[in-house]
matplotlib code that plots the C-alpha trace (Angstrom):
import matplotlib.pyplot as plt

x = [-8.4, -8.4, -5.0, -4.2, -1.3, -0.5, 1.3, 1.8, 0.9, 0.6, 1.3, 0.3, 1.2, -2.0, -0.1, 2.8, 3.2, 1.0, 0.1, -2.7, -1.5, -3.5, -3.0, -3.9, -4.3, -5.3, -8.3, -10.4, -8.8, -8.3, -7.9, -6.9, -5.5, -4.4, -1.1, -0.6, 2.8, 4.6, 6.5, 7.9, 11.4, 11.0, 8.0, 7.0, 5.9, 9.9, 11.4, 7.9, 6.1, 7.9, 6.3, 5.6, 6.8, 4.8, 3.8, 1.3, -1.1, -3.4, -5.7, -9.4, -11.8, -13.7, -17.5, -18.6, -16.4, -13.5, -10.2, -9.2, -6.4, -3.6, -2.0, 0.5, 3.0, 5.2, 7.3, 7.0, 9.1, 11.1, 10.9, 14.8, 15.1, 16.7, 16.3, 13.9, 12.6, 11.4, 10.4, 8.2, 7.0, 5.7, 4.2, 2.1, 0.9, 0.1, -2.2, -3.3, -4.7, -5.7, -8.1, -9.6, -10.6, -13.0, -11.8, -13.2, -13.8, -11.6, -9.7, -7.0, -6.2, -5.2, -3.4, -1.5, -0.6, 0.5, 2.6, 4.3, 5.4, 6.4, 8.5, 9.4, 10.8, 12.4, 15.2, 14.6, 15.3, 11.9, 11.1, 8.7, 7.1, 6.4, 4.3, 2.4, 2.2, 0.6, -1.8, -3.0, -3.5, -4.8, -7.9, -8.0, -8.7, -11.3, -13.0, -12.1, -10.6, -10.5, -6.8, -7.1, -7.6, -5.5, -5.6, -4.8, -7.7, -9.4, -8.2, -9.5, -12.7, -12.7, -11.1, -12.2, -8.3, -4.7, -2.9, -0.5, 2.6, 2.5, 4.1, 7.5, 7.1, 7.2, 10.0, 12.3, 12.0, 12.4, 15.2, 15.6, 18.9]
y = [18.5, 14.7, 12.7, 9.2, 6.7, 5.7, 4.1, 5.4, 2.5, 4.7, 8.1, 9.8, 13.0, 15.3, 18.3, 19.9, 20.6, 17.8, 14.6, 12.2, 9.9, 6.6, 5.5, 2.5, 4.2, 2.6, 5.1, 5.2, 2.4, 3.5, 6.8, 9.2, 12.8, 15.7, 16.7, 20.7, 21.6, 18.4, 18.4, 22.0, 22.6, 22.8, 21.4, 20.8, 16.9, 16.7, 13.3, 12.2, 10.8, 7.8, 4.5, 2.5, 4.9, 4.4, 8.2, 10.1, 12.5, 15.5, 15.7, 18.1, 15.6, 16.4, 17.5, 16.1, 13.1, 11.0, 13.1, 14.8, 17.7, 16.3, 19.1, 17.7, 14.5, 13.3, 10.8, 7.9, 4.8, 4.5, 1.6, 1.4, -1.6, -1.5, -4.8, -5.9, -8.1, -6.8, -3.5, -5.8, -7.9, -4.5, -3.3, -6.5, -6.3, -2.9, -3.7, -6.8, -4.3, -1.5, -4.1, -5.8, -3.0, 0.0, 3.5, 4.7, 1.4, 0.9, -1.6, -2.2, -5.2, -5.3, -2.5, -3.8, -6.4, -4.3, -2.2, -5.2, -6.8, -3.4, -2.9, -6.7, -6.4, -3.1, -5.0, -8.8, -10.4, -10.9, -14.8, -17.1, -17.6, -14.1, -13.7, -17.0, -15.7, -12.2, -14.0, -16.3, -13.8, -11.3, -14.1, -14.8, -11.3, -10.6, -13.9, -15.8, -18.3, -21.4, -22.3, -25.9, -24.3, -22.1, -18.5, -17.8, -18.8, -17.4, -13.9, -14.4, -14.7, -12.3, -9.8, -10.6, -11.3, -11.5, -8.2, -7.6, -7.4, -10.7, -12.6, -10.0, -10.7, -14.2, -14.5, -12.3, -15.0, -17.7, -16.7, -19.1, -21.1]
z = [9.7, 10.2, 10.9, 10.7, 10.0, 7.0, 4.2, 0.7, -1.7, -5.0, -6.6, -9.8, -11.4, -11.4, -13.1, -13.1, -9.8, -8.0, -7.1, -6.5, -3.7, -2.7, 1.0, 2.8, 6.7, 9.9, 10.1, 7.6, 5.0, 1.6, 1.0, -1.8, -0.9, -3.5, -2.5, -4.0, -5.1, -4.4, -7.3, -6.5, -5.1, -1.4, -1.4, 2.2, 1.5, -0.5, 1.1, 2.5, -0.5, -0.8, -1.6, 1.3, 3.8, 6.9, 8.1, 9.9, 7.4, 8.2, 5.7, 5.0, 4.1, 0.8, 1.3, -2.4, -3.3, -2.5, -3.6, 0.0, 0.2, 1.9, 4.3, 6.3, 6.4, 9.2, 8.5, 11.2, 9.2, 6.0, 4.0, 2.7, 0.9, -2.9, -3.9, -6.9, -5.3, -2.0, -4.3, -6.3, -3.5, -1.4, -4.6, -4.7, -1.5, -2.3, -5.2, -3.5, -0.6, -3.1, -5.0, -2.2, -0.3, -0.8, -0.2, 3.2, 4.8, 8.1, 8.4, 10.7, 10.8, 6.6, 7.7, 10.4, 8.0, 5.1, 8.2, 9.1, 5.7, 4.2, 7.8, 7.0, 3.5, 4.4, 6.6, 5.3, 1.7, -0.2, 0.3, -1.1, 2.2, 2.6, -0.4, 0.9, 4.4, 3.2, 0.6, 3.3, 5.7, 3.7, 2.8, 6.0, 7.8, 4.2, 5.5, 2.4, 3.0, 5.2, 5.5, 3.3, -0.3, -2.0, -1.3, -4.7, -6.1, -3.2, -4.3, -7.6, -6.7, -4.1, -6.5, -9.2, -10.9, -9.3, -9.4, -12.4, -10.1, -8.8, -12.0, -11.8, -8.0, -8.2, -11.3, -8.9, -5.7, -7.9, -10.6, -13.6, -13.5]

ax = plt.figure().add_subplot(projection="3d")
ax.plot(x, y, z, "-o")
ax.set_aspect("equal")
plt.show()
C-alpha cells in the first residue's frame, strides 16, 4: 500500500455503493482511486470525502491501469468555507489543475499551490486577485508563461480551452449592480 497527501478535487458515483474519486496529491500528481462502499452507512471514508479536504490516502496501486483502490483516508485539513464564491473559485482551480496535468506525473509544486489556495479560500473571501494570482502561477510553475502576457491566453493554449467553471467563478467576484 502506497500513502500520500492529498486533496480531493472530484467525485463520481460508480454504483450504488461507490465512488470514483480524482485526487491531485503531492506524490504521484493526479491520481484516481475506487473508493468501495462509500456510499454505505458507516462507511469508514463517511466525513472524509469531501471536496477539497486536504488528507492523507493509502491506496493499492492498480497493476493494469490507472483506477487504484483507495483503502484508507486520514483527514489532515478541512476546507470549511460556504460561500459561492470561494466554492466556485476552489472548483476552478480544481479543474484548472485536473486539465493541465497528467495522471501519474508528480508534481509538487502545483500541489503546493492548489494546498495553499484551497487552505486560502477556506478562511478568506474569494477575491479577484486570487483567481489572478493562481492563474499566473499555475503558468508559471507549467513553464508557460513569461509574466508580460496574459495567462489566460496562456492557459488556452496550454490546455487546450479555459475550464467551464471559470465564467460562474468570475460572475460571483464581480456581482452585477
Amino acid at each position: 500500500m502506497e500513502q500520500t497527501e492529498a486533496i480531493l478535487i472530484r467525485k463520481t458515483p460508480w454504483s450504488d455503493s461507490s465512488l470514483i474519486i480524482t485526487w491531485f496529491t503531492a506524490g504521484h500528481g493526479k491520481l484516481t482511486t475506487v473508493a468501495r462502499a462509500a456510499r454505505r452507512t458507516g462507511s469508514p471514508f463517511s466525513g472524509r470525502l469531501d471536496l477539497f479536504h486536504k488528507v492523507e490516502i493509502g491506496f493499492l496501486p492498480s497493476r493494469k491501469g490507472v483506477l487504484h483502490t483507495l483503502r484508507e483516508v486520514r483527514l489532515v485539513e478541512t476546507f470549511s468555507s460556504t460561500t459561492a464564491a470561494n466554492l466556485f473559485l476552489c472548483g476552478y482551480f480544481a479543474e484548472l489543475v485536473d486539465l493541465a496535468t497528467q495522471p501519474g506525473e508528480p508534481f509538487p509544486e502545483i500541489y503546493d499551490l492548489l494546498a495553499r489556495a484551497t487552505a486560502h479560500l477556506g478562511r478568506a473571501p474569494a477575491t479577484p486577485r486570487a483567481l489572478e494570482f493562481f492563474e499566473n502561477e499555475l503558468c508559471r510553475l507549467l513553464g508557460v508563461h513569461d509574466g508580460t502576457s496574459c495567462a489566460l491566453a496562456a492557459i488556452e493554449t496550454y490546455c487546450g480551452r479555459i475550464p467551464a467553471s471559470r465564467m460562474p467563478a468570475i460572475k460571483l467576484l464581480h456581482p452585477a449592480p
